[in-house]
C-alpha positions, 0 to 999 in steps of 0.5 A: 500500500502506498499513499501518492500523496498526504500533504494538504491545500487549502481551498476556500479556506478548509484544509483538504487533502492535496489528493485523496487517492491511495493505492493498496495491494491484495494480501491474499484477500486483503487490503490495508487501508491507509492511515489518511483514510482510516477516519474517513472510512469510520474506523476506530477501536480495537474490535472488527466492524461489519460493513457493506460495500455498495456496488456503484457498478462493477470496479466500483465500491463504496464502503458503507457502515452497518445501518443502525436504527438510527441511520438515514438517507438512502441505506435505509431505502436499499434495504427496504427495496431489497427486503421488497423485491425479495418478498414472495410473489406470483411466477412472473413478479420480478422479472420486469426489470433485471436491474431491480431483480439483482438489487441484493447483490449490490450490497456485499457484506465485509469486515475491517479488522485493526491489524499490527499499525493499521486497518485492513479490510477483507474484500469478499471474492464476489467483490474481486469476480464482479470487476470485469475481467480485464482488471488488474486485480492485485491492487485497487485504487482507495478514493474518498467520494462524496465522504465515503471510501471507495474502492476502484479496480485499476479499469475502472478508474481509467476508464472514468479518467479517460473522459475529457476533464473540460467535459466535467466542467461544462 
């Protein structure tokens, strides 16, 4: 695992990481997760925590905590769409849409575990079988999306930075 960079910039007044990009290398069916990520991901204490990789699409996986009854926001409406599409119904209900049909598999259950200096996370097989298969699979690429840590196979971050970034901001 190597950070590319932890220095910091300052932008509009708030301290930001000058790149929020990480690369880490599977140990067997592991990953070490950076120290500038560690808080980021929500990891804290001496205990394994349960968590969910959310399928953005396949090469793409954003680390999600376990819901609480507390929890907010969208979690809680995947998971009641998931408990929904997996009730029992008539032989042709669920055959409409195959995206809606495939919904549970977009939620694969993982667990962080505080190891020697840092964390790691085990990144269930399912995960590594979902990425095309034309990736690079001996490392990924730890991104921080929209607060959360996510976990890209090399294609699919190349592919995403392939678009032209004038594009982005237009």
């Amino acid at each position: 695992m190597h950070n590319v960079n932890t220095s910091f910039m300052v932008i509009n007044g708030k301290n930001i990481l000058a790149t929020q990009i990480a690369v880490a290398k599977f140990e067997g069916d592991r990953i070490r997760i950076p120290t500038n990520l560690v808080e980021p991901a929500g990891l804290a204490g001496k205990l394994p925590i349960d968590f969910w990789f959310l399928v953005v699409s396949p090469g793409r996986y954003r680390l999600l905590k376990r819901p609480t009854s507390s929890t907010r926001g969208d979690l809680p409406k995947i998971i009641r769409k998931i408990e929904e599409v997996g009730e029992s119904g008539d032989v042709l209900d669920g055959t409409d849409s195959n995206a809606e049909a495939a919904i549970a598999a977009r939620m694969v259950p993982c667990v962080a575990s505080p190891r020697g200096p840092g964390w790691r996370i085990d990144v269930p097989k399912v995960i590594r079988k979902l990425a095309y298969e034309r990736e690079e699979s001996s490392y990924v690429y730890l991104l921080m999306v929209a607060g959360f840590v996510e976990l890209w196979f090399p294609d699919t971050l190349r592919c995403a930075l392939s678009v032209p970034i004038s594009e982005l901001l237009s």
